[in-house]
C-alpha positions as CSV (number, residue, x, y, z in Angstrom):
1,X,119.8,141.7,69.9
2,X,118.7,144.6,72.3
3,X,120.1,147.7,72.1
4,X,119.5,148.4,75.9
5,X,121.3,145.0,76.8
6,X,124.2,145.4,79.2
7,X,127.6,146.2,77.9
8,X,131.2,146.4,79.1
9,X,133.9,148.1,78.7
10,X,137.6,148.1,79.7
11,X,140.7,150.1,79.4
12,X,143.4,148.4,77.2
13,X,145.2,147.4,80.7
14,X,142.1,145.5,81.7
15,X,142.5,147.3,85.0
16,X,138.9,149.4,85.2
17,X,135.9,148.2,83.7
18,X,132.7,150.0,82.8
19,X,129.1,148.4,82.7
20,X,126.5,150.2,80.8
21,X,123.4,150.4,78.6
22,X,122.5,152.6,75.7
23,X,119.5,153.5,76.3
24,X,118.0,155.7,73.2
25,X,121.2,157.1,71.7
26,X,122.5,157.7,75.4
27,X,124.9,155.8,77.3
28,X,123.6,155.1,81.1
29,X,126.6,154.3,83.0
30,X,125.6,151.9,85.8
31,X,128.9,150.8,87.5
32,X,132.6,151.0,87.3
33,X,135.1,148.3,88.4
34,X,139.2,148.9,89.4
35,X,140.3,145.5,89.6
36,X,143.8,146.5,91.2
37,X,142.0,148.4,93.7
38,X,140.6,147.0,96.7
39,X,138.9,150.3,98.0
40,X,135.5,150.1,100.3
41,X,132.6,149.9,97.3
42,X,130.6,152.8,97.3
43,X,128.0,154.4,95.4
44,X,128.1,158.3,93.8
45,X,127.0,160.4,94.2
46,X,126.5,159.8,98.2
47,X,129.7,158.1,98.7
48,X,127.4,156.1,100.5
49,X,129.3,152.6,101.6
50,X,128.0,149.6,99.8
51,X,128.2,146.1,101.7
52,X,128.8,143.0,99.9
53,X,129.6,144.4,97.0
54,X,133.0,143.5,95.2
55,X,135.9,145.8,96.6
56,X,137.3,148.7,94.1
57,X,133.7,149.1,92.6
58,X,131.9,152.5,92.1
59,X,128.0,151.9,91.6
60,X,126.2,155.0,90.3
61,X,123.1,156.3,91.5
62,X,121.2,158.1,89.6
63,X,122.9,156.0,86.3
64,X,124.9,158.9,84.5
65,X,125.3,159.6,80.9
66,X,129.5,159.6,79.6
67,X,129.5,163.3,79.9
68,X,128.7,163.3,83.5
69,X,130.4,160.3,84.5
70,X,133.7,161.9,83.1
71,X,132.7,164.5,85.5
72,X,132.1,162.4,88.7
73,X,135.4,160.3,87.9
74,X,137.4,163.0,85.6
75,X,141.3,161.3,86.1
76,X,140.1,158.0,84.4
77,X,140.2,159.6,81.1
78,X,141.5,156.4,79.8
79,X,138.7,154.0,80.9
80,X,135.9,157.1,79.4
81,X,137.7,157.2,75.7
82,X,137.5,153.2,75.6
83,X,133.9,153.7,76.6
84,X,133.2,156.3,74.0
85,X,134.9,154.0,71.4
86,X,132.6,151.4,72.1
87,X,129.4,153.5,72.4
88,X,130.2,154.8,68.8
89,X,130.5,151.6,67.8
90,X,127.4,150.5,69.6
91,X,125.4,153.2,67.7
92,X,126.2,152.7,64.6
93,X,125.7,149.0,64.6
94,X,122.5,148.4,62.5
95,X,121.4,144.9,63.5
96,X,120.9,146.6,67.2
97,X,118.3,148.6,65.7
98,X,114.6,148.3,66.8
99,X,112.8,146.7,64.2
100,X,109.8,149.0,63.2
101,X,108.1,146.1,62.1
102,X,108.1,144.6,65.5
103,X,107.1,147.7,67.5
């Protein structure tokens, strides 16, 4: 398994969902999903409107690390401690490490 594979995360709700990678021993957040919201998608940090893209979704551009994304989006503490949890979890998880044999 790849370590920079996709992953998600949700609050315990279900109601916002967060798609990233770890990339290194860094998370790159790539989009963020309120599936009770039915806002205009957009991107951040241009708050530029994205078209055909599922409604109540924030797509970030460039992708940000937790740290900033709990910056850009700071009242959805909730959905950012899930997202730590799993990166910790992520990290630590052995059989996602490269395998120097294979490099």
């Amino acid at each position: 398994m790849r370590r920079d594979r996709l992953r998600t995360t949700l609050t315990e709700d279900g109601r916002k969902v967060a798609v990233w990678q770890l990339v290194g021993c860094a998370v790159r957040v790539l989009r963020v999903q309120f599936t009770s919201d039915a806002f205009t998608a957009f991107s951040l940090p241009s708050r530029a409107p994205l078209r055909g893209v599922q409604p109540g979704t924030i797509m970030f551009d460039p992708y940000p690390d937790l740290a900033a994304a709990r910056e850009l989006l700071p009242k959805h503490s909730d959905l950012w401690d899930s997202l730590r949890d799993d990166y910790w979890v992520a990290l630590m998880n052995l059989k996602d490490l490269p395998n120097p044999l294979e490099a």
